[in-house]
C-alpha positions in Angstrom: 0.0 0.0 0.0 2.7 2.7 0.8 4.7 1.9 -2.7 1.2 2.8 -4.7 0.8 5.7 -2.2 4.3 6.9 -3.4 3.7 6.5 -7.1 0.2 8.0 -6.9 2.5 11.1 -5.2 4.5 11.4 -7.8 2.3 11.1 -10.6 0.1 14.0 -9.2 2.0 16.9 -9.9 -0.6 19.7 -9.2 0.3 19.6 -5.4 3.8 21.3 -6.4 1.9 23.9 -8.8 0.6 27.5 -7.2 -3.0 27.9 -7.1 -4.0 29.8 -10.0 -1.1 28.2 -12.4 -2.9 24.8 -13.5 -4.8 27.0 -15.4 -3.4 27.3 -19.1 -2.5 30.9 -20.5 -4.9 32.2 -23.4 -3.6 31.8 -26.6 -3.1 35.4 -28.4 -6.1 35.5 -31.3 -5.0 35.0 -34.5 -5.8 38.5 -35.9 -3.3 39.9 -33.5 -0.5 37.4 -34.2 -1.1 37.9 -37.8 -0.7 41.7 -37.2 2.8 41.4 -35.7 4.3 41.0 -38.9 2.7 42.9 -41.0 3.7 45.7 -39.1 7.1 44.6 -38.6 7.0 44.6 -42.4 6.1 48.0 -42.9 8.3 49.6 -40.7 11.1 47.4 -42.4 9.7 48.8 -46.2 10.1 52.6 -44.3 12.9 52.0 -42.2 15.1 50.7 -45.8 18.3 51.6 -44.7 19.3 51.6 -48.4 16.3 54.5 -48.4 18.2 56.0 -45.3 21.2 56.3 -47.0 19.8 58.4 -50.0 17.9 60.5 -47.6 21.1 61.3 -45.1 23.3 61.9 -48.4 20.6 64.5 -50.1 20.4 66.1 -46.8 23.8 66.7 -46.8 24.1 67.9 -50.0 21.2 70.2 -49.5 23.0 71.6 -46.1 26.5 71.6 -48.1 25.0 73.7 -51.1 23.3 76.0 -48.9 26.7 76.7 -46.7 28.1 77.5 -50.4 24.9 80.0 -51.2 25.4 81.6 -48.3 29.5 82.1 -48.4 29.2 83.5 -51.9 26.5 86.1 -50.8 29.4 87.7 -48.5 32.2 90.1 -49.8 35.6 88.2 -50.0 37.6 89.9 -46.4 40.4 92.1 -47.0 42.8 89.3 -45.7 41.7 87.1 -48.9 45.3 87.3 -50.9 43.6 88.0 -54.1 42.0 91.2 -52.7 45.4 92.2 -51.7 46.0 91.4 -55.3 43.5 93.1 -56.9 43.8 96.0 -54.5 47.5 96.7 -55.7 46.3 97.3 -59.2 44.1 100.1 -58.3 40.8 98.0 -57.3 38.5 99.3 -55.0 35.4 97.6 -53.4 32.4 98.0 -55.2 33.6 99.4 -58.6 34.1 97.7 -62.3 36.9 95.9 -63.1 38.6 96.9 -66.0 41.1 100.3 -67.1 38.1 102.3 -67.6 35.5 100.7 -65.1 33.5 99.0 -67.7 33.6 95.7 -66.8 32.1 93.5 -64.2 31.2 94.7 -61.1 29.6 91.7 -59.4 31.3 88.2 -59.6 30.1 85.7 -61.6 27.0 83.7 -60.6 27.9 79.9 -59.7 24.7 77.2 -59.8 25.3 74.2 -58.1 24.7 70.9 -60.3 24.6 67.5 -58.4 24.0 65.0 -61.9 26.2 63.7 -63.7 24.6 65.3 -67.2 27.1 67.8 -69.3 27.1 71.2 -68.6 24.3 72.3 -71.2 21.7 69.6 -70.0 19.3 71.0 -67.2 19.5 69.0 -64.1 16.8 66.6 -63.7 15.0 68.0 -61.1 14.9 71.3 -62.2 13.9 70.1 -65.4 11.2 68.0 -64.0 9.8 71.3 -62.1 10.0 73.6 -65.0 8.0 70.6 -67.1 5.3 70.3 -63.9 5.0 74.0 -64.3 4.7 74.1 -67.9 2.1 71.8 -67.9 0.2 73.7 -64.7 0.4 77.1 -66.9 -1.0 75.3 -70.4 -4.1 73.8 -68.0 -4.2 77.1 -66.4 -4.7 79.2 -69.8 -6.7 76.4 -71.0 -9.3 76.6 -68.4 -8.8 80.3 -68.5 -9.9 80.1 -72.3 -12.5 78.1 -72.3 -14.6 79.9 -69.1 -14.4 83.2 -71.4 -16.0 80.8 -74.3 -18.5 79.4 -72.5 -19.3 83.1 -70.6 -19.2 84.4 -74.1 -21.6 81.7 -75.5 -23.5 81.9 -72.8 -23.8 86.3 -73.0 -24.6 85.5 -76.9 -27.7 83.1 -76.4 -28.9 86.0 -73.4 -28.6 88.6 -75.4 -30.8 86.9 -78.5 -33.4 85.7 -75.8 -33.5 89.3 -74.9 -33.7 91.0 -78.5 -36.5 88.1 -79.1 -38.4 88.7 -76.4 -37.9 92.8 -76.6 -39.4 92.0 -80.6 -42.5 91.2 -79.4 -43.2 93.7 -77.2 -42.2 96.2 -79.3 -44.4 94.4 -82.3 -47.4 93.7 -79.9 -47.4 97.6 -78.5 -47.3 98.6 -82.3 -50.3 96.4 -83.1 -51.9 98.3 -80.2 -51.1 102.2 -81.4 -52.0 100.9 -85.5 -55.5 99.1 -83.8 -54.4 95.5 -85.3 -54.0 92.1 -84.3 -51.0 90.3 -83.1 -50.7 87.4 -85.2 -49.6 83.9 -83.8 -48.7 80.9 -85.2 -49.9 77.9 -84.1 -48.0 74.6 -84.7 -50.4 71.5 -86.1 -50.1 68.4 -84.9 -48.2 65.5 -87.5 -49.5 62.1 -87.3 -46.3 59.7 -86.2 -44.6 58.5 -89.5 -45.6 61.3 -91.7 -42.6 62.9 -92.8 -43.3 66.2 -94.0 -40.8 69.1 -94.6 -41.6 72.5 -92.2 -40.1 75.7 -93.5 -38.0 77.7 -90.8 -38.8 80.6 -89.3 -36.2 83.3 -90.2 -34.7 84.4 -86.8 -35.3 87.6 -85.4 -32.0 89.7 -85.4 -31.0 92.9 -83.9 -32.1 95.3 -86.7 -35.5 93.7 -87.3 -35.5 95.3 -83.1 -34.2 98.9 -84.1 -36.6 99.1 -86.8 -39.3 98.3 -84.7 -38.5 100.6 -81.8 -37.5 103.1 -84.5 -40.9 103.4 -86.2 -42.7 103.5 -82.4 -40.6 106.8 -81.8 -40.8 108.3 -85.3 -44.6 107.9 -85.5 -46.0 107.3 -82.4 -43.2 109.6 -80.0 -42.9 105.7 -78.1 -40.3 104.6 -75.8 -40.8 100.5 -75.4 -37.9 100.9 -72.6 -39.3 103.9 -71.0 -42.5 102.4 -71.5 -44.8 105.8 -72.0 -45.8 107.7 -74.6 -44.6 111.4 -75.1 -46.1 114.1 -76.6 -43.7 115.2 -79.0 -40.4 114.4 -80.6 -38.9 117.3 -78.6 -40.1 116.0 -75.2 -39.2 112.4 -76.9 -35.5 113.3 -77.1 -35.2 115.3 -74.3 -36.2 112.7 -71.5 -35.9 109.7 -73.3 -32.1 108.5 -72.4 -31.6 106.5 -75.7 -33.2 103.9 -78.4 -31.8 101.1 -76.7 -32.4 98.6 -73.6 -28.4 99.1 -72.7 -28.7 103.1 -73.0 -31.9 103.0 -70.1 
Protein backbone atom coordinates (compact mmCIF):
# COMPACT_ATOMS: atom_id res chain seq x y z
CA UNK A 1 0.00 0.00 0.00
CA UNK A 2 2.71 2.66 0.84
CA UNK A 3 4.65 1.88 -2.66
CA UNK A 4 1.20 2.79 -4.74
CA UNK A 5 0.82 5.67 -2.17
CA UNK A 6 4.26 6.86 -3.40
CA UNK A 7 3.73 6.54 -7.12
CA UNK A 8 0.21 7.98 -6.89
CA UNK A 9 2.53 11.12 -5.16
CA UNK A 10 4.46 11.44 -7.76
CA UNK A 11 2.33 11.14 -10.60
CA UNK A 12 0.11 14.02 -9.23
CA UNK A 13 2.00 16.94 -9.94
CA UNK A 14 -0.65 19.74 -9.17
CA UNK A 15 0.35 19.65 -5.42
CA UNK A 16 3.78 21.35 -6.40
CA UNK A 17 1.89 23.94 -8.76
CA UNK A 18 0.60 27.51 -7.20
CA UNK A 19 -2.99 27.91 -7.05
CA UNK A 20 -3.96 29.83 -10.04
CA UNK A 21 -1.10 28.21 -12.45
CA UNK A 22 -2.93 24.76 -13.49
CA UNK A 23 -4.82 27.02 -15.42
CA UNK A 24 -3.43 27.29 -19.07
CA UNK A 25 -2.45 30.88 -20.48
CA UNK A 26 -4.87 32.21 -23.45
CA UNK A 27 -3.60 31.82 -26.56
CA UNK A 28 -3.10 35.45 -28.40
CA UNK A 29 -6.09 35.45 -31.35
CA UNK A 30 -4.95 35.00 -34.49
CA UNK A 31 -5.78 38.48 -35.89
CA UNK A 32 -3.27 39.94 -33.46
CA UNK A 33 -0.50 37.37 -34.18
CA UNK A 34 -1.13 37.91 -37.83
CA UNK A 35 -0.73 41.66 -37.23
CA UNK A 36 2.81 41.37 -35.74
CA UNK A 37 4.31 41.02 -38.91
CA UNK A 38 2.70 42.94 -41.03
CA UNK A 39 3.71 45.70 -39.08
CA UNK A 40 7.06 44.57 -38.59
CA UNK A 41 7.00 44.63 -42.36
CA UNK A 42 6.12 48.05 -42.92
CA UNK A 43 8.32 49.59 -40.68
CA UNK A 44 11.09 47.43 -42.45
CA UNK A 45 9.73 48.80 -46.20
CA UNK A 46 10.09 52.56 -44.28
CA UNK A 47 12.85 51.96 -42.16
CA UNK A 48 15.11 50.71 -45.76
CA UNK A 49 18.31 51.56 -44.69
CA UNK A 50 19.31 51.60 -48.40
CA UNK A 51 16.34 54.49 -48.38
CA UNK A 52 18.17 55.96 -45.33
CA UNK A 53 21.24 56.26 -46.98
CA UNK A 54 19.85 58.38 -49.97
CA UNK A 55 17.88 60.49 -47.61
CA UNK A 56 21.07 61.33 -45.10
CA UNK A 57 23.27 61.91 -48.40
CA UNK A 58 20.59 64.47 -50.12
CA UNK A 59 20.37 66.11 -46.85
CA UNK A 60 23.83 66.68 -46.82
CA UNK A 61 24.08 67.90 -49.99
CA UNK A 62 21.16 70.17 -49.53
CA UNK A 63 23.01 71.59 -46.14
CA UNK A 64 26.48 71.59 -48.13
CA UNK A 65 24.97 73.75 -51.12
CA UNK A 66 23.33 76.02 -48.86
CA UNK A 67 26.70 76.73 -46.72
CA UNK A 68 28.06 77.47 -50.41
CA UNK A 69 24.93 80.03 -51.16
CA UNK A 70 25.39 81.57 -48.29
CA UNK A 71 29.52 82.05 -48.42
CA UNK A 72 29.20 83.47 -51.87
CA UNK A 73 26.49 86.11 -50.83
CA UNK A 74 29.44 87.66 -48.54
CA UNK A 75 32.23 90.06 -49.83
CA UNK A 76 35.60 88.21 -50.00
CA UNK A 77 37.64 89.86 -46.41
CA UNK A 78 40.38 92.11 -46.99
CA UNK A 79 42.82 89.32 -45.72
CA UNK A 80 41.72 87.08 -48.95
CA UNK A 81 45.25 87.34 -50.90
CA UNK A 82 43.61 87.95 -54.11
CA UNK A 83 42.04 91.21 -52.71
CA UNK A 84 45.43 92.19 -51.69
CA UNK A 85 46.04 91.44 -55.25
CA UNK A 86 43.51 93.08 -56.85
CA UNK A 87 43.83 96.02 -54.52
CA UNK A 88 47.51 96.73 -55.67
CA UNK A 89 46.31 97.28 -59.21
CA UNK A 90 44.13 100.08 -58.29
CA UNK A 91 40.85 97.96 -57.31
CA UNK A 92 38.54 99.32 -55.01
CA UNK A 93 35.40 97.62 -53.36
CA UNK A 94 32.37 98.00 -55.20
CA UNK A 95 33.64 99.38 -58.61
CA UNK A 96 34.05 97.69 -62.30
CA UNK A 97 36.94 95.91 -63.14
CA UNK A 98 38.58 96.94 -66.03
CA UNK A 99 41.12 100.34 -67.07
CA UNK A 100 38.14 102.32 -67.59
CA UNK A 101 35.48 100.68 -65.06
CA UNK A 102 33.53 98.96 -67.66
CA UNK A 103 33.55 95.69 -66.76
CA UNK A 104 32.13 93.50 -64.25
CA UNK A 105 31.23 94.74 -61.06
CA UNK A 106 29.57 91.65 -59.39
CA UNK A 107 31.31 88.20 -59.61
CA UNK A 108 30.06 85.74 -61.57
CA UNK A 109 26.98 83.69 -60.58
CA UNK A 110 27.90 79.88 -59.72
CA UNK A 111 24.72 77.19 -59.75
CA UNK A 112 25.34 74.22 -58.14
CA UNK A 113 24.72 70.87 -60.35
CA UNK A 114 24.61 67.46 -58.37
CA UNK A 115 23.97 64.97 -61.88
CA UNK A 116 26.18 63.66 -63.72
CA UNK A 117 24.59 65.28 -67.17
CA UNK A 118 27.07 67.77 -69.33
CA UNK A 119 27.06 71.25 -68.59
CA UNK A 120 24.32 72.29 -71.19
CA UNK A 121 21.66 69.65 -70.01
CA UNK A 122 19.29 71.04 -67.21
CA UNK A 123 19.49 69.00 -64.07
CA UNK A 124 16.82 66.56 -63.70
CA UNK A 125 14.97 67.98 -61.11
CA UNK A 126 14.88 71.26 -62.21
CA UNK A 127 13.86 70.09 -65.39
CA UNK A 128 11.18 68.00 -63.97
CA UNK A 129 9.79 71.33 -62.11
CA UNK A 130 10.03 73.59 -64.99
CA UNK A 131 8.04 70.60 -67.08
CA UNK A 132 5.30 70.30 -63.91
CA UNK A 133 4.99 74.04 -64.28
CA UNK A 134 4.66 74.06 -67.86
CA UNK A 135 2.10 71.76 -67.88
CA UNK A 136 0.20 73.68 -64.72
CA UNK A 137 0.43 77.14 -66.86
CA UNK A 138 -1.00 75.27 -70.40
CA UNK A 139 -4.10 73.82 -67.99
CA UNK A 140 -4.23 77.12 -66.45
CA UNK A 141 -4.73 79.17 -69.83
CA UNK A 142 -6.72 76.37 -71.04
CA UNK A 143 -9.32 76.57 -68.37
CA UNK A 144 -8.78 80.34 -68.47
CA UNK A 145 -9.89 80.08 -72.33
CA UNK A 146 -12.45 78.07 -72.30
CA UNK A 147 -14.60 79.94 -69.12
CA UNK A 148 -14.35 83.20 -71.40
CA UNK A 149 -16.04 80.76 -74.35
CA UNK A 150 -18.46 79.40 -72.48
CA UNK A 151 -19.34 83.06 -70.59
CA UNK A 152 -19.17 84.43 -74.15
CA UNK A 153 -21.59 81.72 -75.50
CA UNK A 154 -23.53 81.91 -72.77
CA UNK A 155 -23.76 86.27 -73.03
CA UNK A 156 -24.62 85.54 -76.88
CA UNK A 157 -27.73 83.10 -76.37
CA UNK A 158 -28.91 86.04 -73.43
CA UNK A 159 -28.56 88.64 -75.44
CA UNK A 160 -30.75 86.85 -78.50
CA UNK A 161 -33.36 85.73 -75.83
CA UNK A 162 -33.50 89.31 -74.92
CA UNK A 163 -33.75 91.02 -78.46
CA UNK A 164 -36.54 88.05 -79.14
CA UNK A 165 -38.38 88.67 -76.38
CA UNK A 166 -37.88 92.81 -76.55
CA UNK A 167 -39.36 91.99 -80.58
CA UNK A 168 -42.50 91.18 -79.38
CA UNK A 169 -43.15 93.71 -77.19
CA UNK A 170 -42.23 96.22 -79.33
CA UNK A 171 -44.42 94.45 -82.34
CA UNK A 172 -47.41 93.66 -79.89
CA UNK A 173 -47.42 97.56 -78.52
CA UNK A 174 -47.26 98.59 -82.35
CA UNK A 175 -50.30 96.36 -83.09
CA UNK A 176 -51.94 98.29 -80.18
CA UNK A 177 -51.08 102.20 -81.42
CA UNK A 178 -52.03 100.95 -85.46
CA UNK A 179 -55.46 99.11 -83.77
CA UNK A 180 -54.41 95.47 -85.32
CA UNK A 181 -54.00 92.08 -84.30
CA UNK A 182 -50.96 90.30 -83.10
CA UNK A 183 -50.70 87.43 -85.19
CA UNK A 184 -49.58 83.85 -83.77
CA UNK A 185 -48.71 80.89 -85.16
CA UNK A 186 -49.89 77.90 -84.09
CA UNK A 187 -48.02 74.63 -84.72
CA UNK A 188 -50.36 71.54 -86.09
CA UNK A 189 -50.08 68.42 -84.90
CA UNK A 190 -48.18 65.49 -87.48
CA UNK A 191 -49.48 62.09 -87.34
CA UNK A 192 -46.29 59.69 -86.22
CA UNK A 193 -44.63 58.53 -89.51
CA UNK A 194 -45.57 61.27 -91.69
CA UNK A 195 -42.56 62.85 -92.81
CA UNK A 196 -43.28 66.18 -93.99
CA UNK A 197 -40.77 69.07 -94.58
CA UNK A 198 -41.57 72.53 -92.24
CA UNK A 199 -40.05 75.72 -93.49
CA UNK A 200 -37.98 77.71 -90.78
CA UNK A 201 -38.82 80.61 -89.30
CA UNK A 202 -36.25 83.25 -90.16
CA UNK A 203 -34.67 84.43 -86.78
CA UNK A 204 -35.33 87.60 -85.44
CA UNK A 205 -31.99 89.75 -85.37
CA UNK A 206 -30.98 92.95 -83.93
CA UNK A 207 -32.08 95.31 -86.70
CA UNK A 208 -35.48 93.70 -87.32
CA UNK A 209 -35.47 95.30 -83.07
CA UNK A 210 -34.20 98.87 -84.15
CA UNK A 211 -36.58 99.11 -86.85
CA UNK A 212 -39.28 98.27 -84.66
CA UNK A 213 -38.54 100.57 -81.76
CA UNK A 214 -37.49 103.12 -84.46
CA UNK A 215 -40.91 103.41 -86.23
CA UNK A 216 -42.70 103.46 -82.35
CA UNK A 217 -40.56 106.78 -81.82
CA UNK A 218 -40.81 108.32 -85.34
CA UNK A 219 -44.61 107.86 -85.49
CA UNK A 220 -45.98 107.25 -82.35
CA UNK A 221 -43.22 109.56 -80.04
CA UNK A 222 -42.88 105.68 -78.13
CA UNK A 223 -40.32 104.59 -75.85
CA UNK A 224 -40.78 100.49 -75.40
CA UNK A 225 -37.92 100.92 -72.56
CA UNK A 226 -39.26 103.91 -70.99
CA UNK A 227 -42.51 102.42 -71.47
CA UNK A 228 -44.78 105.78 -71.96
CA UNK A 229 -45.81 107.72 -74.61
CA UNK A 230 -44.64 111.37 -75.11
CA UNK A 231 -46.09 114.08 -76.55
CA UNK A 232 -43.69 115.20 -79.00
CA UNK A 233 -40.38 114.36 -80.65
CA UNK A 234 -38.86 117.35 -78.65
CA UNK A 235 -40.09 116.00 -75.23
CA UNK A 236 -39.21 112.43 -76.86
CA UNK A 237 -35.53 113.30 -77.14
CA UNK A 238 -35.19 115.35 -74.34
CA UNK A 239 -36.24 112.67 -71.53
CA UNK A 240 -35.92 109.71 -73.33
CA UNK A 241 -32.07 108.46 -72.36
CA UNK A 242 -31.62 106.53 -75.74
CA UNK A 243 -33.16 103.87 -78.39
CA UNK A 244 -31.82 101.12 -76.71
CA UNK A 245 -32.35 98.58 -73.58
CA UNK A 246 -28.44 99.14 -72.65
CA UNK A 247 -28.66 103.14 -72.99
CA UNK A 248 -31.95 103.03 -70.14
Amino acid sequence: MAENEEDDYMGDLSHFLPPGASSRPSKPSSKTASNKPEVANKKRKVLNWQERKKLKREQKQIEEDQKTLVNLESAIPESNIGFKMLKQMGYTPGSALGKEGSGRSEPVGLEIRRGRAGIGKEDDKVEKMRKEMEKANRDRRREEELMETFGSLLKERWKDKRIVSNFHKADAVLAQLENREVVTEKKEEEDVGKDEEEEEEEPITEEDLLNTLMKLRDEYHYCLFCGCQYESTEALQSNCPGITEDDH
